[in-house]
N, C-alpha and C positions, 0 to 999 in steps of 0.2 A: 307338643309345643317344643320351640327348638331350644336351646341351651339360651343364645343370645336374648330370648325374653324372659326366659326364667332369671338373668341377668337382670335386665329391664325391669323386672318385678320387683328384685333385691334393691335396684338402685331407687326405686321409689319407698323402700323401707329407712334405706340411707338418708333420705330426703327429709325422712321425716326423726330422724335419730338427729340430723345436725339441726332442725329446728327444736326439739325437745335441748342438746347439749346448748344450745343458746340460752334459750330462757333461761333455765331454770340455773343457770351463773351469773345471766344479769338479776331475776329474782332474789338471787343471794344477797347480792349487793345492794337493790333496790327496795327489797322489799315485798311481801305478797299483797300489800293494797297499792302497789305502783301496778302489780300484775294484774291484778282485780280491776285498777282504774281505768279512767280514760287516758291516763298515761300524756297530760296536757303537763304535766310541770317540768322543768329547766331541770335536768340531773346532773350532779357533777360527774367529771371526766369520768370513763366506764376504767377496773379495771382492768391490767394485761391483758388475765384470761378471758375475760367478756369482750374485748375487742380482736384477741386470735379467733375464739368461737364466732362472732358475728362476720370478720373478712371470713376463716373456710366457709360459711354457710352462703355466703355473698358468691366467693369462688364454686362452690359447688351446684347452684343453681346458674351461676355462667354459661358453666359449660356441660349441664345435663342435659339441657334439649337439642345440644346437639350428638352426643352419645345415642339421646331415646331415637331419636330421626335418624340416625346412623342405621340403629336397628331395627328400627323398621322400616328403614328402605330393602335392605338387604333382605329381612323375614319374609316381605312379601314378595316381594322380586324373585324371591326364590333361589337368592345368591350365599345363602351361609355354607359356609364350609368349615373346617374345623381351622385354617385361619382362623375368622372370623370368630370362630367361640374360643380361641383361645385369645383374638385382640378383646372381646366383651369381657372374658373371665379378668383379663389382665388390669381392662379400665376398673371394673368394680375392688378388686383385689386394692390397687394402685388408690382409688380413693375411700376407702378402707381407713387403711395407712394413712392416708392424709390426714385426718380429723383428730385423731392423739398427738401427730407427729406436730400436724400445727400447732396445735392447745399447750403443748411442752413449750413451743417458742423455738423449735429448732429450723435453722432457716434454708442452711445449702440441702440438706436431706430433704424437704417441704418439697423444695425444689426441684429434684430429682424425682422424686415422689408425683408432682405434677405434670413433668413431662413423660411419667409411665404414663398417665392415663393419659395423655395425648397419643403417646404413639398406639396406643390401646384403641382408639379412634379411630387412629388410620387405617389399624389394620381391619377394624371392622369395615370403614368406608373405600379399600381398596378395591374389593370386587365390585362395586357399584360405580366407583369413576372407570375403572379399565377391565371391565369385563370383555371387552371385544379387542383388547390386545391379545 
């Protein structure tokens, strides 16, 4: 298995690290019978940290399906190269760091931080748009 899926596998562990860092700080706040419930009642304003955790998780499911299709365009294509596992390693690394960085509330670094894993995209999706340059 190439590097870029063994990625792929981490970022589905991630996936599920930024839905556990969710709940269980709106649970904080709410309650474990709002988490038990059907969760039908009006709750007041979420705090900070439970609306940083809900945007990254909101942001991180934005743009993982296009990182997994990244990668597996490329795995099967048969286009990885060690570009490619080092733009995979970079996106996973890159949203990583996103998930404390956000929850802190720090905003220009978030930022920065977002646009690694983009450019971490490209470079996985580079051999796939211009292979035949």
């Amino acid at each position: 298995m190439n590097i870029e899926l063994i990625v792929l596998a981490w970022g589905c562990v991630l996936g599920v690290a930024h839905i556990f860092a969710a709940v269980r700080v709106k649970t904080r706040q709410y309650g474990v019978a709002w988490n038990m419930g059907a969760r039908d009642e009006t709750l007041p304003p979420p705090e900070p940290i439970v609306g940083r955790l809900a945007r990254a998780q909101a942001n991180y499911f934005e743009t993982f399906p296009i990182a997994a299709a990244a990668i597996l365009i490329v795995s099967i294509a048969g286009l990885s190269t060690s570009w490619t596992e080092i733009g995979a390693l970079t996106w996973l690394g890159a949203r990583i760091l996103y998930l404390p960085v956000y929850a802190a509330g720090i905003p220009r670094i978030r930022t920065l931080i977002f646009l690694a894993s983009c450019v971490g995209i490209a470079m996985i999706l580079w051999p796939a748009l211009f292979h035949w340059i």
